[in-house]
N, C-alpha and C positions, 0 to 999 in steps of 0.2 A: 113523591120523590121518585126518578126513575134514575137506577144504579145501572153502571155500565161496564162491562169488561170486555175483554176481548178472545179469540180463537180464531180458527182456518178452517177454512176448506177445502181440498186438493182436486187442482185440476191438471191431471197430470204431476209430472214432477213439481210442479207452482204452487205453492199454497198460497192463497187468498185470504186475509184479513177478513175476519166475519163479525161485526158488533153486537155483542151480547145484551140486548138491553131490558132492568128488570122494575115492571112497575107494580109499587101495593097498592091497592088503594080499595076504599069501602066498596061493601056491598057482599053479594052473595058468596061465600067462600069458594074457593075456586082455584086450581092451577093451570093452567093452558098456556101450550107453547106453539107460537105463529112464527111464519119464515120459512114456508116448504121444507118442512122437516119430514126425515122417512120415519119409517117404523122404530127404529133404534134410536131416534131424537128425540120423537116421541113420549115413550117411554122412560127418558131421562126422569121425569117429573118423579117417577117413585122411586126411582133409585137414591133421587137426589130427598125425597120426604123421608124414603126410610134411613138414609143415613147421618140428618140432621137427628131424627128420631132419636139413635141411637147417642150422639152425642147432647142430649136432652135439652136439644133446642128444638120450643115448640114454635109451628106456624103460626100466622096470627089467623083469625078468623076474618079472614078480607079477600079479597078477589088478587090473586098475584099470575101476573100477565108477564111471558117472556117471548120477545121478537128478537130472531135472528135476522141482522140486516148486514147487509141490503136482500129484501124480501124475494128475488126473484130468482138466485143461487140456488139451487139446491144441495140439502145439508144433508150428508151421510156419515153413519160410523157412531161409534159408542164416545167418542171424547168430545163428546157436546157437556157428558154429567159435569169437570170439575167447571167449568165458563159459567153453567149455567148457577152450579154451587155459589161460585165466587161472586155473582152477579147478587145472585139474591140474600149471602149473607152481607154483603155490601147496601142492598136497599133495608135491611133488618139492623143496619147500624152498628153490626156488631164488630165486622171488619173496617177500616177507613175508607171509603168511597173513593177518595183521588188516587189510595194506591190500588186498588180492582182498574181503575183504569188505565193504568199504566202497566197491565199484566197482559199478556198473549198465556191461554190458560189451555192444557187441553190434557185428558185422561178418564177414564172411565171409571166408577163406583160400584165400590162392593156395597150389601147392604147396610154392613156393618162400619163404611166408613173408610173404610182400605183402598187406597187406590193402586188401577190395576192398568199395567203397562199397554200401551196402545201405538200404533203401526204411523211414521211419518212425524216422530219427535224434529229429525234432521230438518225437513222442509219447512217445518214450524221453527225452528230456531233462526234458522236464515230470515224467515220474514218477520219473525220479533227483532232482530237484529238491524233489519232493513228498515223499521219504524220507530227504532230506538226503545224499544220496550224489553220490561224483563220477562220471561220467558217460567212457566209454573206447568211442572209435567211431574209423574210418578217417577217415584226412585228409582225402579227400572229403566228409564227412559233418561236419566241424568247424562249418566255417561256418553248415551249417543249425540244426544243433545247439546252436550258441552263441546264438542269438536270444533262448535264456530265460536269460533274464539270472541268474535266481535259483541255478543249475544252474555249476559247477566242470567244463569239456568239456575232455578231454586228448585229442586227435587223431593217435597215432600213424602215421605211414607204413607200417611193417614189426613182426612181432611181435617183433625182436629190439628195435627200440626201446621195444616196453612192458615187455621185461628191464631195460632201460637204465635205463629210466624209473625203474621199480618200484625197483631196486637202488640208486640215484642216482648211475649214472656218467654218465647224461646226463638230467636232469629235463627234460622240456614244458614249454614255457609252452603255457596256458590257451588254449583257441581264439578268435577275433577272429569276433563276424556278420557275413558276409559283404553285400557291396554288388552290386543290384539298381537294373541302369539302366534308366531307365522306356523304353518302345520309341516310338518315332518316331510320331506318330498327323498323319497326312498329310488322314484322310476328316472333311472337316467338313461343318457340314448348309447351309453357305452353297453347298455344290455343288451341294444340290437345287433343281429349280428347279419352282417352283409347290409344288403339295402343304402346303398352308400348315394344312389340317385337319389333315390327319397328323400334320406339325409340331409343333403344338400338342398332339394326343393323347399323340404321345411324350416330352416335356417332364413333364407331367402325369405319366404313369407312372414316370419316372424319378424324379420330387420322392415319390411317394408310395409307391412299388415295385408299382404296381398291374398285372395283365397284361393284356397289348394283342393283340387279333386286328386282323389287316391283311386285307383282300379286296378285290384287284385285280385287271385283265387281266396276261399276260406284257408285262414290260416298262413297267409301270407306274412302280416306282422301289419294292417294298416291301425286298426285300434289301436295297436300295443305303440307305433310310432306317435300315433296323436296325441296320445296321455302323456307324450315325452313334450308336448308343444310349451305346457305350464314353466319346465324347469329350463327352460330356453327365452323366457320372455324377459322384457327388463319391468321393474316393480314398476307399478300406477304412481305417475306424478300427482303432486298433492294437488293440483286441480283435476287430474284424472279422477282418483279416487273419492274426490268430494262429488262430483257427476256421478259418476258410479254408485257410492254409498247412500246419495238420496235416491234413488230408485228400488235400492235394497231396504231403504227404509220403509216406503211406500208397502212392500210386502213384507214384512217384519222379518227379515233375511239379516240383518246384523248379530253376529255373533259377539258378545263378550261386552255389549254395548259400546264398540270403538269402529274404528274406519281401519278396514283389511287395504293394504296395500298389493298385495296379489289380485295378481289379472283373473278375472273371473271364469271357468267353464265350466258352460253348460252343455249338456249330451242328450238331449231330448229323445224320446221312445218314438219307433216310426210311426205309432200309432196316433202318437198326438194330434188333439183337435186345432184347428186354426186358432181357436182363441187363447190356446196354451202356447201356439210358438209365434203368434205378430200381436196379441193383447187383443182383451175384449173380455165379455162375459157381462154380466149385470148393471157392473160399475167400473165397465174400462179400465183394468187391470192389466199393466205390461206383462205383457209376453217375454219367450226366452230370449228372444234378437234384441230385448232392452236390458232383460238381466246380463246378456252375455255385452254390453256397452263399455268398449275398451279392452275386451278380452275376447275369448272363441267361445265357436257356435260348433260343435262337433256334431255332424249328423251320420249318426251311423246308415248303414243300406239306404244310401240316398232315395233311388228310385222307389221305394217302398212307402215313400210318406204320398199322403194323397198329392193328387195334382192339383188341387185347387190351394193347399199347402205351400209347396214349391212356387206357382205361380207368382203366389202373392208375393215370396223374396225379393224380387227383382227390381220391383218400387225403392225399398227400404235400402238393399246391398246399395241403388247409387247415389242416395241423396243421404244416408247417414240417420235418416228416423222416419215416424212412422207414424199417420195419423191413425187413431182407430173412431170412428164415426159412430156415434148412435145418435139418436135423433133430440135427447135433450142436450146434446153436450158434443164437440170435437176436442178429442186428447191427443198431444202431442208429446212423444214420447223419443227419446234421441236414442241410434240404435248402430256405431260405429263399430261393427265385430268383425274378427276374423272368418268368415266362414271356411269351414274344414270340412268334404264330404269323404263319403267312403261307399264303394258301391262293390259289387262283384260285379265280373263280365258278362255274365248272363246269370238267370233262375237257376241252374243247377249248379254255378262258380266255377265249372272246370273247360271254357270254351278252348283254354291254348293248350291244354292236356285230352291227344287224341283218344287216351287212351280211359281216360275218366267222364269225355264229354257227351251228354245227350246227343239223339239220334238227330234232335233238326240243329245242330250248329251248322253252320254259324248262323244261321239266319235268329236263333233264340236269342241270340247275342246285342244281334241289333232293334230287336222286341223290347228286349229287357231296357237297356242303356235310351232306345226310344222315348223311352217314360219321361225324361229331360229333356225339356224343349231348348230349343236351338238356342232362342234367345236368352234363355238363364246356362244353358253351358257355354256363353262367351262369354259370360261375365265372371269365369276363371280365370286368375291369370294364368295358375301353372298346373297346367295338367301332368300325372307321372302313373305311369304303368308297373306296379310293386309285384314281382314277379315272388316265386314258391320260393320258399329257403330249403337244401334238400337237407334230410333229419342227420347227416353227419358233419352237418356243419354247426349244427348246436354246440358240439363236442372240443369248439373251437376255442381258445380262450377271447375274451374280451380283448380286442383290440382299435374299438372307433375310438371316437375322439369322448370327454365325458360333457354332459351337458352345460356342464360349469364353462369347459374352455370354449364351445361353440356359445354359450351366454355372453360369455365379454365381447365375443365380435359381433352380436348383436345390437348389445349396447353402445358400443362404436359406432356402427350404423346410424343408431339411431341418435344419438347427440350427434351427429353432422345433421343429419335432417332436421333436429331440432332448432341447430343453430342457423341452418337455410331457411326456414320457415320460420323464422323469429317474430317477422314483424308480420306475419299473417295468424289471425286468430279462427279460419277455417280451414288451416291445414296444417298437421302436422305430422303427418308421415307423407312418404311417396305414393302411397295407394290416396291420395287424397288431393293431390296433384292435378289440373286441368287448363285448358285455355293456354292462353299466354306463357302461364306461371312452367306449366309442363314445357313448352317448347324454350322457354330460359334454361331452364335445369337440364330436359335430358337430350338434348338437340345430341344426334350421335357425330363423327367423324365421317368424312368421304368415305373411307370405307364401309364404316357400318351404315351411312344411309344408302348407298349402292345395294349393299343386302338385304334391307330390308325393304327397300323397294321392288327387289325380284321377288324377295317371299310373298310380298301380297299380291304381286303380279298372276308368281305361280299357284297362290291357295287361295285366294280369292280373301285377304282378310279384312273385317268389317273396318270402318271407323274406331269402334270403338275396340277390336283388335286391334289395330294399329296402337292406339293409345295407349292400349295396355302392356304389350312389349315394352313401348319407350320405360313406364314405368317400371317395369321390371327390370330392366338394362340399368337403369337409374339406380336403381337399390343394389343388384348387383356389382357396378361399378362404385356404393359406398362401402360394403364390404373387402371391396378389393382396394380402399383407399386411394379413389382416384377421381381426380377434380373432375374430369371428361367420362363420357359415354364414348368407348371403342368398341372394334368389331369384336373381339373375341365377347364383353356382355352383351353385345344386340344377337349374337347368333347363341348365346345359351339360353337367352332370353326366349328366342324365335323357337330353340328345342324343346321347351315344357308347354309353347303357345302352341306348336303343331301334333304335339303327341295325341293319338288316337283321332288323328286327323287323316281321311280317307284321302290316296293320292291321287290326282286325277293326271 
C-alpha cells in the first residue's frame, strides 16, 4: 500500500506542492527517503523514528520507502518531519489514508514528539488553499497561517495530537489570525526643527513612493528625518500586506504570528554583503530590497556601501524585483521600496564649512559623492541638500507641522492615485507610472511644458529624467488637489531634479 500526503517547497515567495509518498513493503528493514532531499530531509527519518518511538508506536520490520515528488525539485528545510510523519502513519493504518491526503502538512519534530514552528507557514496556506486542502502546521505557526481565510488551518501542538485528531478522539478546532499590536511610534517630524525643504521633499516621496537622496554635514538631522518617514506613511493595504507578510514569512520575521499592517524599514549596515541587501546565500534567501517590499530601504552613508552593492540597485529600483540566480534554481523575489539614501558631502562632512573643511576641498567632495555612478544617481527623483541647524535654534519651541497632519495628506494623495490606477494591477502609485499611462496622467500645461522643455534644453536631462519630473509634478499636483500638472509643480519638481546639479 503506498500512503500519500502532501507539503511544499518554496521557490521564492511560491510554494510548490510536493507529494509525500509512503511505501511498506517486505524485506530487509529499512528507512530511506528519495526525491533530492538535502541534509535536513534526510535526516527527517530519525526525527520522525524517534518520535513515533516515543509515542510507542513501533515500526514494522519491513523495508519503508519515502519519495518526494515530483523527483527533480529539490527539497530543503526541516518541515519535511510532519508530511513525512503523516505519510507513514497513514501507510501504518493507523491514521485514515484519504484524510493524509487531503492534508498540505509541514513542521519539524522534536525527538520527543513536539512540534516545532518552522519559517513559510503563509506560503503554505495559500497553496493549500489554492488546492483546496486543509492545511496541518505547529501551533506556533497557526496564527500566521490562518490569515488566509480561504485555507481550513488545524494547528496541532504534539504529533500525538494529529493521531488524535486524525482518529477523532480529540478533533482541533480551526486556527484563529493571530493579533498584531501596532508599536508605539514616539518620532514625529514636529521634532525637527527647521529643515522645512527636506520636509517637504519627504511628504512628496511618501505620497508618490518616489526615492529621496539626502546630502548633508554630520549632524545635520538627515537619519533623525528618515526615521520620521514610518509615521508619515499610509498603513499596507490588505493585499499590500499579504505580499509583504509572505516574504516575512519566508524568513521567520512575523511577529505575534499575525500580518503587521505597517510599512516596513529596513536600515541596512554599509558594510553589508551583496547577499544581505539584493538575496542570495546558499538557498536564495531575500535580501533587504525584498524585506523592505512596500515600505523603505534607508541606507545610511550611501557612498560607503560597496560598489558592486549599489550597482546592482539599479536593475531592481526599475522593474519592481529581483532575480537572484544560482545554478540549480532562478528566484524571483518582488522588491517595490522606497529607497531613502543619506550621504555627507565629502569624507570629512564639512565641504560647505570653510572653516571645518579638509585641505583638498572641494575636490574631496567630488571623490567622495563620485562613489555613485551617474546612472543610479538619476534614478532619484528628488535630490535635497539638508544644511547644519545652528545649536540655538534647538532652543526653539516645536513649531513644524506633526506627522499625523502631514500623514492625512498623504493619504489623500494617495487614494487619488489609487482611484486613477484602479483598473491597473501594475501600478499603483505615481512612481510606477510609464508609457502612455504617464503621458494621460501628468501631461503638464503650456506653461509648464515650456519650462520643462528649457530645463532639459539647458541641463541636459536624460529620458529618463524627463520622466521622472513628470512624475514628480504628478504627485505634487495630487497633494495640492489638482486634476492637472501646472507650472508652479513642474518647476518644484525640476527644483529637487536639479539640486546638486553642476551649472554649465
Amino acid at each position: 500500500m503506498v500512503a500519500k500526503a502532501y507539503t511544499v517547497a518554496f521557490e521564492g515567495i511560491e510554494a510548490r506542492l510536493v507529494e509525500v509518498q509512503c511505501a511498506v513493503s517486505p524485506g530487509v528493514p529499512a528507512f530511506s527517503v528519495v526525491g533530492l532531499p538535502d541534509k535536513a530531509v534526510s535526516e527527517a527519518k530519525e526525527r520522525v523514528r524517534a518520535a513515533l518511538t516515543a509515542m510507542a508506536i513501533a515500526l514494522p520490520s519491513k523495508r519503508i520507502t519515502i519519495n518526494l515528488s515530483p523527483a527533480d525539485l529539490p527539497k530543503e528545510g526541516s518541515h519535511f518531519d510532519l508530511p513525512i510523519a503523516l505519510a507513514l502513519l497513514a501507510a501504518l493504518e493507523i491514521i485514515p489514508p484519504e484524510d493524509a491526503e487531503q492534508t498540505v502538512a509541514l513542521g519539524e519534530l522534536s525527538l520527543d514528539g513536539a512540534l516545532v514552528a518552522v519559517v513559510g507557514a503563509l506560503p503554505a496556506a495559500m497553496a493549500a488553499a489554492n488546492d483546496d486542502r486543509t492545511l496541518l502546521c505547529p501551533q506556533a505557526c497557526g496564527a500566521e497561517a490562518a490569515w488566509v481565510g480561504a485555507a481550513n488551518v488545524i494547528a496541532p501542538r504534539t504529533l500525538a495530537d494529529v493521531v488524535r485528531h486524525y482518529t477523532g478522539q480529540s478533533v482541533l478546532n480551526p486556527s484563529e489570525p493571530g493579533e498584531v499590536h501596532s508599536r508605539a511610534e514616539n518620532k514625529d517630524l514636529s521634532e525637527v526643527k527647521g529643515q522645512e525643504r527636506a520636509k517637504r521633499a519627504l511628504e512628496i516621496a511618501a505620497a508618490g513612493r518616489h526615492h529621496l537622496f539626502l546630502v548633508g554635514s554630520p549632524g545635520s538631522g538627515k537619519s533623525m528625518l528618515a526615521a520620521r518617514i514610518p509615521g508619515i506613511l499610509p498603513p499596507l493595504t490588505p493585499a499590500e500586506a499579504l505580499e509583504t507578510s509572505m516574504i516575512h514569512s519566508l524568513c521567520g520575521l512575523l511577529d505575534e504570528g499575525g500580518i503587521n499592517r505597517e510599512r516596513p524599514f529596513c536600515e541596512p549596515h554599509h558594510t553589508a554583503s551583496m547577499p544581505a541587501i539584493v538575496g542570495g546565500g546558499r538557498t536564495a534567501k531575500p535580501g533587504q530590497i525584498s524585506l523592505a517590499h512596500n515600505g523603505v530601504l534607508f541606507m545610511d552613508e550611501f557612498p560607503e556601501f560597496a560598489r558592486t552593492v549599489l550597482e546592482t540597485l539599479r536593475q531592481p529600483i526599475e522593474t519592481g524585483e529581483v532575480v537572484v540566480a544560482r545554478a540549480n534554481a532562478h528566484v524571483r523575489y518582488p522588491c517595490r521600496f522606497m529607497l531613502v539614501a543619506a550621504a555627507n558631502p565629502c569624507k570629512c562632512g564639512y565641504l560647505a564649512d570653510p572653516g571645518r573643511a579638509c585641505t583638498r576641498a572641494p575636490i574631496c567632495g567630488e571623490d567622495y559623492l563620485g562613489r555613485i555612478s551617474g546612472p543610479l544617481m538619476d534614478r532619484f527623483d528628488l535630490r535635497v541638500e539638508v544644511p547644519p541647524v545652528a545649536f540655538t535654534d534647538l532652543d526653539l519651541p516645536e513649531d513644524g507641522e506633526s506627522s499625523a497632519t502631514v500623514a492625512a495628506r498623504v493619504a489623500k494623495a494617495r487614494q487619488t492615485q489609487t482611484k486613477r490606477y484602479d483598473e491597473r494591477d501594475d501600478i499603483r502609485v505615481n512612481a510606477d507610472a510609464e508609457g502612455h499611462i504617464l503621458e494621460e496622467v501628468a501631461t503638464p500645461d503650456t506653461e509648464g511644458r515650456e519650462l520643462l522643455v528649457k530645463v532639459a534644453e539647458r541641463f541636459g536631462l536624460s529620458a529618463r529624467g524627463y520622466h521622472r519630473v513628470l512624475r514628480v509634478a504628478r504627485t505634487i499636483a495630487d497633494l495640492d488637489g489638482s486634476d492637472t500638472v501646472r507650472k508652479p509643480h513642474v518647476a518644484e519638481a525640476v527644483s529637487y531634479r536639479l539640486a546638486m546639479t553642476k551649472e554649465v
